[in-house]
Every structure is written in structure tokens, then in C-alpha cells.
FIDREN-861969 format. One line per field, with one value per residue (C-alpha): x, y, z; residue in three letters. Coordinates in nm, 4 decimals. Each point is the difference from the previous one (the first is absolute). Layout:
N
px <- (X, ...)
py <- (Y, ...)
pz <- (Z, ...)
residuo <- (ALA, ...)
END
This chain:
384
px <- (4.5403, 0.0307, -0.3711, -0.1617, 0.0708, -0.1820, -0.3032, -0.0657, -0.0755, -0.1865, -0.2394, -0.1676, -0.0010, -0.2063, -0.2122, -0.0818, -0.0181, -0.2741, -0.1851, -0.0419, -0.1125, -0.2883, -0.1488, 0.0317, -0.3747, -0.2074, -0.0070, -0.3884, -0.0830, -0.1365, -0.3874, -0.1174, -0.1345, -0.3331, -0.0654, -0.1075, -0.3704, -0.0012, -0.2613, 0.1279, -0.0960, 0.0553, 0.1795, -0.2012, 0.0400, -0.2627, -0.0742, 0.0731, -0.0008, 0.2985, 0.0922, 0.2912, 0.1930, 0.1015, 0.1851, -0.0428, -0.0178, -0.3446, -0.0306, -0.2193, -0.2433, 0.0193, 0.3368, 0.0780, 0.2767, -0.0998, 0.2202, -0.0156, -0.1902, 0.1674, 0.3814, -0.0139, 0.1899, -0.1820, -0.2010, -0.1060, -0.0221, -0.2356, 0.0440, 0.2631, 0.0090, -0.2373, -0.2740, -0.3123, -0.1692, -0.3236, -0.1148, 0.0354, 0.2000, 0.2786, 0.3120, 0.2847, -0.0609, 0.2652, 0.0565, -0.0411, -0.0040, -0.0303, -0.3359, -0.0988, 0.0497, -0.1013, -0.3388, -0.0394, 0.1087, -0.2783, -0.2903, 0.1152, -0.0425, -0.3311, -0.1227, 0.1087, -0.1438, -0.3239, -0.0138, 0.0239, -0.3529, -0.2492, 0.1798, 0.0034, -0.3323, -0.1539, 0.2304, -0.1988, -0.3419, 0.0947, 0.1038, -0.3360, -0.1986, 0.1987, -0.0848, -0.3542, -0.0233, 0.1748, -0.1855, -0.3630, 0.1350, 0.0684, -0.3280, -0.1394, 0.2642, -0.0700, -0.3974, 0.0681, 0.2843, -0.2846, -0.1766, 0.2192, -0.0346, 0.3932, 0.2556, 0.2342, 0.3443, -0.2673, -0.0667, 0.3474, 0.0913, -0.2657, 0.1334, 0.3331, -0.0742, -0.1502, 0.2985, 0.1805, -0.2172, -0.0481, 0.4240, 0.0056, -0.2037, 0.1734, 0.3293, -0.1567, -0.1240, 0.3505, 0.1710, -0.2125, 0.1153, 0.3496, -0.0684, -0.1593, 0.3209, 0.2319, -0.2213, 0.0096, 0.4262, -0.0115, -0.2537, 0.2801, 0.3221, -0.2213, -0.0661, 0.3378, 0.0996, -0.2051, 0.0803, 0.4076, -0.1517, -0.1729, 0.3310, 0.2150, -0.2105, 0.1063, -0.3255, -0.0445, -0.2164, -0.1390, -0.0017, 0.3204, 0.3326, 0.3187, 0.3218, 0.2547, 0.0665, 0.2372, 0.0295, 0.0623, -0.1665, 0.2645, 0.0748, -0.0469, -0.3049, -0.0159, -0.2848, 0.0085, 0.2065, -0.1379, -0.0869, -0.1693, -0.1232, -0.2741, -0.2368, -0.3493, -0.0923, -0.1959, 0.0802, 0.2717, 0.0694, 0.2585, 0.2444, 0.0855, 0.2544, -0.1707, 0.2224, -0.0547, -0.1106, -0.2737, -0.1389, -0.2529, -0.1627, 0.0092, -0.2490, -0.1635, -0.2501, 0.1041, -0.0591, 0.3471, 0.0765, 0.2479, 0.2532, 0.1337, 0.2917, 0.0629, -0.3859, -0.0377, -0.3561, -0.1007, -0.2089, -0.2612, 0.0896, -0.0492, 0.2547, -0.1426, 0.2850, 0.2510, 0.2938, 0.0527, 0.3958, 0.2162, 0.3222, 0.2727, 0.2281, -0.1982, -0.2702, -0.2565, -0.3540, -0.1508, -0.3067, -0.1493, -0.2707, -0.2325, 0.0280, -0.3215, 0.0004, 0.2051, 0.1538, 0.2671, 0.1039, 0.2947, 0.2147, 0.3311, -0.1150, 0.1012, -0.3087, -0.0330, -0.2981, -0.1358, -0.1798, -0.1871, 0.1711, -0.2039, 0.0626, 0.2284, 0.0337, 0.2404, 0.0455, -0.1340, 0.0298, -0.1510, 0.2250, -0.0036, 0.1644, 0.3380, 0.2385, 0.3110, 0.3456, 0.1242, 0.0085, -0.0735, -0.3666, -0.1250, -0.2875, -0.0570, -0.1308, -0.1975, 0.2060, -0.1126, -0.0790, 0.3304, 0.0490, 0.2633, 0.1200, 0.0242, 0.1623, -0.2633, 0.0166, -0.2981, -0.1983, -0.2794, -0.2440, -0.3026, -0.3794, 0.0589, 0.3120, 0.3671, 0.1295, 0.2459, 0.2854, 0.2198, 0.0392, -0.3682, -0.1747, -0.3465, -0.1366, 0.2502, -0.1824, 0.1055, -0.0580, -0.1952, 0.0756, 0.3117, 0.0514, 0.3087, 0.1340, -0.0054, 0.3038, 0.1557, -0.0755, -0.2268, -0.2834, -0.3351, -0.3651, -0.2470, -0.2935, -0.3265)
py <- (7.0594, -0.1894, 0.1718, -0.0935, -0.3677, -0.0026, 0.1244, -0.2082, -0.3321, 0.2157, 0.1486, -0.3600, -0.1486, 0.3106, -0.0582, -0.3028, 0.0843, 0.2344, -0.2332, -0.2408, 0.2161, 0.1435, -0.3597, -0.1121, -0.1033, 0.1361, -0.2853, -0.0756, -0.0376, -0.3814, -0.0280, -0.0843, -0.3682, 0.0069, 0.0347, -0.3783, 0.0075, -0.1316, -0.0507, 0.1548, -0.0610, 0.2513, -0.1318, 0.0677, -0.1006, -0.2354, -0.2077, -0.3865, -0.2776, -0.1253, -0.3613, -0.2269, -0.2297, -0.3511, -0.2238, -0.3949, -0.3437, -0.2064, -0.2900, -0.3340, -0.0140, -0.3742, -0.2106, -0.3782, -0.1949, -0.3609, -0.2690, -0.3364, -0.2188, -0.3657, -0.1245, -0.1373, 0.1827, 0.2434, -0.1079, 0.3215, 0.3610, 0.1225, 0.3997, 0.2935, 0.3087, 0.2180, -0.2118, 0.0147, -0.2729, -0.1262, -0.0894, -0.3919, -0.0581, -0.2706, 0.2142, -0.2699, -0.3963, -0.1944, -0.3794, -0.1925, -0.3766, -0.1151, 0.2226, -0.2069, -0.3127, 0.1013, 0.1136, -0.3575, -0.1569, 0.1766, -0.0522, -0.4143, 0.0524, 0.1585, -0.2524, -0.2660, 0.0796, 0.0900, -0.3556, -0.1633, 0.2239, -0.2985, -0.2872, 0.1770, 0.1135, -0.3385, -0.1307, 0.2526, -0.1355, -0.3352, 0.0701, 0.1783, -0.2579, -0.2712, 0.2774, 0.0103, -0.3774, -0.0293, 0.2512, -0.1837, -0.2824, 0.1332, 0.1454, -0.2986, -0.1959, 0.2217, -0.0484, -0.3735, 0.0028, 0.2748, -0.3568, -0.2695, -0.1281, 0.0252, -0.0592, 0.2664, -0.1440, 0.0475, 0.3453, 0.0465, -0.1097, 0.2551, 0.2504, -0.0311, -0.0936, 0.4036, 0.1544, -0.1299, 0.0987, 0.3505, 0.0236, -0.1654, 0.3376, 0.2299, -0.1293, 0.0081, 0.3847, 0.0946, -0.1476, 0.2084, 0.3392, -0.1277, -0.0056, 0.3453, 0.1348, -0.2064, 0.1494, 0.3901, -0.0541, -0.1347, 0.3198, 0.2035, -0.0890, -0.0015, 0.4134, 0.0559, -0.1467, 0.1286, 0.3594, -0.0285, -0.1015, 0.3051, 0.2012, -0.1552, 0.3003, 0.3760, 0.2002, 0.3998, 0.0788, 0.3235, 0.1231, 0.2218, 0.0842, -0.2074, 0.2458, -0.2544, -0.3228, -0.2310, -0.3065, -0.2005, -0.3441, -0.3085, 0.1549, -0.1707, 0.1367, -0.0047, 0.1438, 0.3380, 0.0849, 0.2579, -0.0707, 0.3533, 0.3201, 0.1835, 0.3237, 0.0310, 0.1464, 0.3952, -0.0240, 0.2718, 0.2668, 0.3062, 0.0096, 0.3605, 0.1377, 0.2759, 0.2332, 0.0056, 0.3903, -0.1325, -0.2371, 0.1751, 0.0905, -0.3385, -0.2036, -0.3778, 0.1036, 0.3439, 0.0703, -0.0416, 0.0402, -0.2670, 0.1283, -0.3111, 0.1808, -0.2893, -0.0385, 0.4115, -0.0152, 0.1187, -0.2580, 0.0786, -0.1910, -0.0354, -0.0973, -0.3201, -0.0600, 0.2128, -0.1954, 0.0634, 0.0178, 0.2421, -0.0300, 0.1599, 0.0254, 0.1966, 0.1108, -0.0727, -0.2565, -0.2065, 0.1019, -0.3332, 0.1046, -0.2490, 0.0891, -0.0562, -0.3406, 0.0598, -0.2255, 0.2491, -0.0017, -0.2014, -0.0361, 0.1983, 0.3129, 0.3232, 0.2439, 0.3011, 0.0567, 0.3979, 0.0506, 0.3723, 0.2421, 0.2987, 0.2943, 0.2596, 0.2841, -0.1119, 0.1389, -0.2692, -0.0382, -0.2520, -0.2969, 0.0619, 0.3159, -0.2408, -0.0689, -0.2280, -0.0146, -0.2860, 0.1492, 0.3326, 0.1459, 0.3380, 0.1863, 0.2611, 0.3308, 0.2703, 0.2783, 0.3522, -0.2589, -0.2192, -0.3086, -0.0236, -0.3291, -0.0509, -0.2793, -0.1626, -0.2336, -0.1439, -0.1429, -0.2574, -0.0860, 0.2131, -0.1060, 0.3881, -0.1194, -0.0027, 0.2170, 0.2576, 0.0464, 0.2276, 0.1969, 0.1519, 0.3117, 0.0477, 0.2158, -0.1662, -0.1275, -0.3495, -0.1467, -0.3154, -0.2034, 0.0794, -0.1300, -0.2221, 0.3253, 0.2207, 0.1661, 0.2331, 0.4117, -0.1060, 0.2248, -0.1409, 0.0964, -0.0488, -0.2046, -0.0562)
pz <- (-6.3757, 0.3301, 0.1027, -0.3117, 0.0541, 0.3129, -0.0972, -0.3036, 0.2334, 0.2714, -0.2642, -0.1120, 0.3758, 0.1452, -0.3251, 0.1442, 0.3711, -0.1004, -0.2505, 0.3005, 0.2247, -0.2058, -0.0561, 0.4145, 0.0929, 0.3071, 0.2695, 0.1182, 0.3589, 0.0868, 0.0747, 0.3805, 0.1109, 0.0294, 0.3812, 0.1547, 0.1061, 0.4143, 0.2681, 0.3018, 0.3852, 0.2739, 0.3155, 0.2844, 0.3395, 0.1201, 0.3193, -0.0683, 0.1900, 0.2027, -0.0115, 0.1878, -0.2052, 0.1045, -0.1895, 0.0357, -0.1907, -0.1402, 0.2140, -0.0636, 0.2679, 0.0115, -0.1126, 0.0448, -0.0766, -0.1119, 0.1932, -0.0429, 0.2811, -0.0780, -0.1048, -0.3467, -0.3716, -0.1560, -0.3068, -0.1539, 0.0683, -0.2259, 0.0421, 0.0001, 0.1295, -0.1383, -0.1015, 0.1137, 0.2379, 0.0817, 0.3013, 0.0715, -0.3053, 0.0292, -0.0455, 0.1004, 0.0433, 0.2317, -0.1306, 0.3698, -0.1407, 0.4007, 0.0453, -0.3410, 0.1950, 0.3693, -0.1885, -0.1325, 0.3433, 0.1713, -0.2246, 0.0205, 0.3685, -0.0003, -0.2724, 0.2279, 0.2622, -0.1475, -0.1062, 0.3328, 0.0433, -0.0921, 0.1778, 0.3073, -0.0278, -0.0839, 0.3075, 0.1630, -0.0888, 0.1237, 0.3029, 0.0067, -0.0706, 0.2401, 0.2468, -0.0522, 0.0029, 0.3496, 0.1096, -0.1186, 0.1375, 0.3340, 0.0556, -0.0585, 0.2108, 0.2889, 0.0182, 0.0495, 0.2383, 0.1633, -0.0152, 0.1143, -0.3400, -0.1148, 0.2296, 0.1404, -0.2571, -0.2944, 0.0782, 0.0617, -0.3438, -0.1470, 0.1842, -0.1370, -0.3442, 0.0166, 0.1587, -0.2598, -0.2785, 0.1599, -0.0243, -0.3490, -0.0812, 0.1826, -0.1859, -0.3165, 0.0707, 0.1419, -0.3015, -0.2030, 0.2125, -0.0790, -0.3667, -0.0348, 0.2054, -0.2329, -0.2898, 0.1472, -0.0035, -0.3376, -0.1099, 0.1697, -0.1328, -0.3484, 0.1093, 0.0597, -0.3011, -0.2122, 0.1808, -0.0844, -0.3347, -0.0440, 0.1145, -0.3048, -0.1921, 0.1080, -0.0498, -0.0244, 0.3089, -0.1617, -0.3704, -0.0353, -0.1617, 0.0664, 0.0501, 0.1207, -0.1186, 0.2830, -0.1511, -0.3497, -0.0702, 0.0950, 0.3634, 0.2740, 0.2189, 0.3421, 0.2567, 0.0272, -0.2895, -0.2436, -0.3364, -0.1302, 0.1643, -0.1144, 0.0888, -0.0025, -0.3430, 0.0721, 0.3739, -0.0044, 0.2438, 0.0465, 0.2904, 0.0035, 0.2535, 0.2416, 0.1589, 0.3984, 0.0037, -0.2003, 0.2520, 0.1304, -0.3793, -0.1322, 0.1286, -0.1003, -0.2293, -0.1862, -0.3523, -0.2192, -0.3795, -0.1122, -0.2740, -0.2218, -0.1855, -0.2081, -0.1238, 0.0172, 0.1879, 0.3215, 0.2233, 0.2599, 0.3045, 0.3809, 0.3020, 0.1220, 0.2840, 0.1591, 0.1619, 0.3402, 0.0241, -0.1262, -0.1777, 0.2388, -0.2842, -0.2427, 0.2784, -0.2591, 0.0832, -0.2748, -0.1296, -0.2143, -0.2501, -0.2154, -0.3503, -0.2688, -0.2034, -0.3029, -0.2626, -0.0128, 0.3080, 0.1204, 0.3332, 0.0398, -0.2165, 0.1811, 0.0835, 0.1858, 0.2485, 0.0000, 0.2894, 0.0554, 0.1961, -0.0085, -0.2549, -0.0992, -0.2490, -0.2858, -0.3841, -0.2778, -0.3893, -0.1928, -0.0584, -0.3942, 0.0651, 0.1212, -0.1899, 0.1301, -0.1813, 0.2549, 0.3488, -0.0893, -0.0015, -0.2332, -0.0657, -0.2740, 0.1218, -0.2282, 0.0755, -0.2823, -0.2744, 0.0400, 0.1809, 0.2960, 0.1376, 0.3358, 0.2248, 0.2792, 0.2434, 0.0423, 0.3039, 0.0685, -0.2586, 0.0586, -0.1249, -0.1640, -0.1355, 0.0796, 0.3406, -0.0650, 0.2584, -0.1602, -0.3087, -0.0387, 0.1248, 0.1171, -0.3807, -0.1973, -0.3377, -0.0557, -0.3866, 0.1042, -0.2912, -0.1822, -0.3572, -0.0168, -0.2844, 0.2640, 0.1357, 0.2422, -0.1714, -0.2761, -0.0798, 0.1385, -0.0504, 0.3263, -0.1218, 0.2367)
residuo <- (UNK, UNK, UNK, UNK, UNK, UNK, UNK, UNK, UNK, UNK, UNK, UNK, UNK, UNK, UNK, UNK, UNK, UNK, UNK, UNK, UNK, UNK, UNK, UNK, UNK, UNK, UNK, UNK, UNK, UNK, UNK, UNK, UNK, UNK, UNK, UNK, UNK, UNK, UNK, UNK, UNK, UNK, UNK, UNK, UNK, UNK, UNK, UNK, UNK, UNK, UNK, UNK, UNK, UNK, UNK, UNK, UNK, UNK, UNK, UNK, UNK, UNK, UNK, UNK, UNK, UNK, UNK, UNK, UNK, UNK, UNK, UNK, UNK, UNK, UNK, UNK, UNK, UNK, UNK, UNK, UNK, UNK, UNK, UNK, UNK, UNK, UNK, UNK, UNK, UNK, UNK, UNK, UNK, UNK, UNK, UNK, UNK, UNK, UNK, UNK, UNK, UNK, UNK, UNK, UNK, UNK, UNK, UNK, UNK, UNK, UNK, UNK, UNK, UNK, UNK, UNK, UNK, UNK, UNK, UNK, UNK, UNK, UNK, UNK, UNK, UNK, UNK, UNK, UNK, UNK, UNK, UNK, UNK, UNK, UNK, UNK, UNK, UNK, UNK, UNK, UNK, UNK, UNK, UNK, UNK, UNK, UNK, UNK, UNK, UNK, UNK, UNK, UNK, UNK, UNK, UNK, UNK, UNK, UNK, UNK, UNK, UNK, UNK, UNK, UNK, UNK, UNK, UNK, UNK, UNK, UNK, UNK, UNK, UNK, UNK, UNK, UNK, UNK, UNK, UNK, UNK, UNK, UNK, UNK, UNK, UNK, UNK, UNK, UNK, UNK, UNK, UNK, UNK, UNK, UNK, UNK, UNK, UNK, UNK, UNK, UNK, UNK, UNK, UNK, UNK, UNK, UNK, UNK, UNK, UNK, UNK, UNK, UNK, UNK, UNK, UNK, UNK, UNK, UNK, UNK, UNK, UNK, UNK, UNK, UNK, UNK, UNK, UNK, UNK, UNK, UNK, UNK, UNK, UNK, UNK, UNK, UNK, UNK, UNK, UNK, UNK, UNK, UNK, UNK, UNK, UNK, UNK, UNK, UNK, UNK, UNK, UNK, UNK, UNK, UNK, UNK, UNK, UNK, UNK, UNK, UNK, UNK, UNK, UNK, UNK, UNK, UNK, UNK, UNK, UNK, UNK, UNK, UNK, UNK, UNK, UNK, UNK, UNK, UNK, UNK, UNK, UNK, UNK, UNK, UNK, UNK, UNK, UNK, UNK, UNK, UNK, UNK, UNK, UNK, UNK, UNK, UNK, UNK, UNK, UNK, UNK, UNK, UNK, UNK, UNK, UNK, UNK, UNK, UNK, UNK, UNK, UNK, UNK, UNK, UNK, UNK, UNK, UNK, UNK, UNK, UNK, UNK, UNK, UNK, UNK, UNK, UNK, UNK, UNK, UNK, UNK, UNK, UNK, UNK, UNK, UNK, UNK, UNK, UNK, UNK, UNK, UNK, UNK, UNK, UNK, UNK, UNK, UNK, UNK, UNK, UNK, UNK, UNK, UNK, UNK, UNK, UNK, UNK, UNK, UNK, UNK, UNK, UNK, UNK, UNK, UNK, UNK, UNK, UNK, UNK, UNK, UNK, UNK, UNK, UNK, UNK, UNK, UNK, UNK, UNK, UNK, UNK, UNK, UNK)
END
């Protein structure tokens, strides 16, 4: 009894056990990715050329800082930094009411003056002609008295009536030279008024950029204080730091290429002066190089200088074939169909591409231009 109430339940669960088993389906095996079609590039070494890197600043060529000439308030100040200037145009005006009035005063002077022209002048012509008279009368005078006909007082009295007429002119004439002096002063102080007149308006000297701007309108300007300062507009040059070992190589006059990170172009350039003294603290010289006309060009961006250095073997891949996850660098290699990553640290930028320091062999077949799908082990088909 005790045996044939365990079997009863056993019977319908190995029923079912087996009924399950019999209906279990075959699992299928997933189908392969396509393989990714690539370009690959073999690494070869080659010879490239060597350069020297010097770091530096752009430089205007020509800056000048705009001060005022005359005491007086400032008017106006009719630019800020960053706009563009032309050359004489009135950037600042100083309000100098006593120039105003010292103009006046001097062109009164020379007005009077040049008035007193025909009085003296027409004193001039009759002391002339009281001259000539005397003189007439003298000659005559004198053949008589030659004659006994006129006594010795009468000729006397000729004689003096044409000293005196010959002063009376010279008086005249030197009244005259006093007038054109008095008239040359008054032309003067109406020069040097009309000078400190021109100085009440700041001018650019040369068309430019302003990059500072010193003073606000209301202040009081004095001479010599400065208003704006601005640089010569595509005068620029770099001021690279040369290190001494390289003082002998760098000469006034060698070929550079100028690299402007922050406009990503390359500039062909040529050291116009080489400064004389060295730094003793960072025993460097300062190599000053004149720099193309550019609009885009501005003072205080950081360049580097590469100056040739000979050549050297060294391993290159094109720069496609980078890829950079923040500061690491990777290639993909074809390695039996699959592509293997592999970390690089990479070197100078070649005209063949990018220099490879370390993580590349001479043979190694480098995919030039990865897809942005492709990752490390996945199956890849070599395409010329």
C-alpha cells in the first residue's frame, strides 16, 4: 500500500518531464558582421626634414600712444579699443577756451599792424619827396655860392633844410622796419596760436587699430598725458625666443614658417633682426621676424617659429589615420583581416603627415582613414 501511493504522483510528472523535452528547439548560431572595407598605408621609414621650434608673441611693428599736447578737459574721444583708425582722423578733441581767445588776440595784432602799412608808407613818400626837393635845391644853391651870387648864411640854410629832409626820410624808412618787425611778432604769436589750436584735436598719425583706451571725456588733460594707443594696422612681426646653442644657425635673413595655432595656418616668413643681448636667465636671444599683411593677424597671439635643422629618419602615418580620445592618440592596424588598436604618441607634423615616436613598427599596415564604426577586433576587408 505505502509503495503504491508513491508512484501514482511520479507517473504523471515524468509524463510531463518527457513531453517537454521532446518539443525543446535547436538553438541557431548568430551570422558574422560583414567585414568593414579600409584603405590601408604601410609605415615606412623615410628621411624628413628636421626643424627647431621657438615659441614667441606677434608684435606690432609700429605702436603709439596718443598724449595730449595742451592743458584744457577733454571734449570727445571718439574711439575704443578695437576699432579701426584712419590715418589723420580726429580721435579726441580737448575744449582749450584760452587757445580760442589767444587765437583771436593774435590775428587783432597782425590786423593792426597791417593797418599802420599805408600811413607809414605814404610818411615814407614824403619824406622822399622833401628829400628830393632839398636836394634840387642844394645843387642849385651850391652853383651860385660857386658864384658869389648867395651869401655863405643862405647856403647854410640850404644845407640844413637837406640834412633835415634826408633824416625826415631816414625816420620815415626806419619806422617802417619797426612796423614789419612789429608785424613779423604779431604773424608769430598768430603761428603759435593757431599751432596750440591745432593740438586741441588728437589725430591718428598712421591708419591702425586702437588696443588701449587711457582716458574718458571730462578729464582734465595735461601735456604728455595719454589719451589712446594704437598699432600700425598689417605691420606685425614675431618675437620668438632662440635658444643660445642656436646662435650660430639663426642668422638675419633665414627662411622661417610661422605657425598661428589660433588661426591653424602656417606663414612663410623671414628674420629681419636678431637682438644682440642675451637673456642670462633663460640663456635664450630674440629673434624678431616680420610677418605678411593680414587682417587676421593681431598683437599678443602666441606662434611658434620652425626653423630647418637638417633631416632625420622618423616613422609617419597620415594624419587621418589619428584618432584622439583627449590626451590619448590610436591608430588601427590591419592585422589577418581584423583591426588592432594601438596607442601612439605622436611627433612633429610632417608634409607626409604626422611623426610617429612610439607605438609603430617599420611594415606595420596602418588603416589610413578609419570609419568612426570602427573598433578594436572587428573584421576588416583591405581595399586599394
Amino acid at each position: 500500500m505505502f509503495s503504491s501511493k508513491i508512484l501514482i504522483p511520479l507517473a504523471p510528472a515524468a509524463l510531463l518531464i518527457s513531453g517537454c523535452g521532446s518539443h525543446t528547439p535547436e538553438k541557431k548560431a548568430a551570422p558574422q558582421a560583414a567585414p568593414i572595407a579600409v584603405s590601408v598605408q604601410q609605415v615606412q621609414p623615410a628621411t624628413v626634414a628636421e626643424v627647431y621650434e621657438a615659441t614667441g608673441t606677434v608684435r606690432a611693428r609700429t605702436t603709439s600712444v596718443l598724449s595730449a599736447r595742451i592743458m584744457g578737459y577733454i571734449r570727445s574721444i571718439n574711439a575704443q579699443a578695437g576699432d579701426t583708425v584712419r590715418a589723420g582722423q580726429t580721435i579726441a578733441v580737448i575744449d582749450a577756451k584760452e587757445i580760442d581767445d589767444a587765437v583771436a588776440q593774435a590775428n587783432a595784432a597782425v590786423l593792426e599792424a597791417r593797418a599802420a602799412v599805408p600811413e607809414v608808407d605814404n610818411a615814407i613818400a614824403a619824406a622822399k619827396a622833401q628829400l628830393d626837393l632839398a636836394e634840387s635845391t642844394m645843387k642849385r644853391m651850391r652853383s651860385l655860392y660857386d658864384q658869389k651870387s648867395i651869401t655863405s648864411q643862405e647856403f647854410d640854410e640850404v644845407q640844413a633844410r637837406q640834412r633835415m629832409a634826408s633824416a625826415n626820410h631816414k625816420m620815415a624808412q626806419a619806422k617802417r622796419e619797426q612796423l614789419n618787425a612789429r608785424i613779423a611778432q604779431a604773424e608769430s604769436g598768430l603761428a603759435q596760436a593757431s599751432v596750440n589750436k591745432v593740438y586741441t584735436e588728437v589725430k591718428a598719425p598712421f591708419a591702425g587699430i586702437v588696443t588701449e583706451r587711457k582716458a574718458e571725456p571730462g578729464m582734465l588733460a595735461a601735456p604728455g598725458m595719454p589719451i589712446l594707443v594704437i598699432e600700425q594696422a598689417g605691420a606685425y612681426r614675431l618675437e620668438a625666443a632662440i635658444e643660445e646653442s642656436r646662435i650660430a644657425s639663426v642668422k638675419q635673413g633665414s627662411k622661417v614658417k610661422v605657425r598661428l595655432d589660433s588661426l591653424d595656418r602656417d606663414i612663410e616668413a623671414r628674420v629681419s633682426e636678431i637682438m644682440p643681448a642675451l637673456d642670462p636667465v633663460s640663456r635664450t636671444f630674440t629673434a624678431r621676424i616680420d610677418l605678411p599683411s593680414s587682417q587676421l593677424i593681431r598683437s599678443g597671439l602666441f606662434a611658434r617659429a620652425l626653423f630647418p635643422a637638417g633631416e632625420k629618419q622618423a616613422l609617419a602615418v597620415p594624419t587621418s589615420a589619428i584618432r584622439q580620445h583627449g590626451q590619448v592618440q590610436s591608430v588601427f592596424v590591419a592585422d589577418n583581416g581584423v583591426a588592432r588598436a594601438r596607442l601612439v604618441k605622436t611627433g612633429a607634423t610632417l608634409e607626409t603627415g604626422v611623426e610617429i615616436l612610439s607605438g609603430l613598427m617599420a611594415g606595420d599596415r596602418v588603416i589610413a582613414n578609419p570609419p568612426s564604426t570602427l573598433s578594436d577586433g572587428a573584421r576588416i576587408e583591405v581595399r586599394q
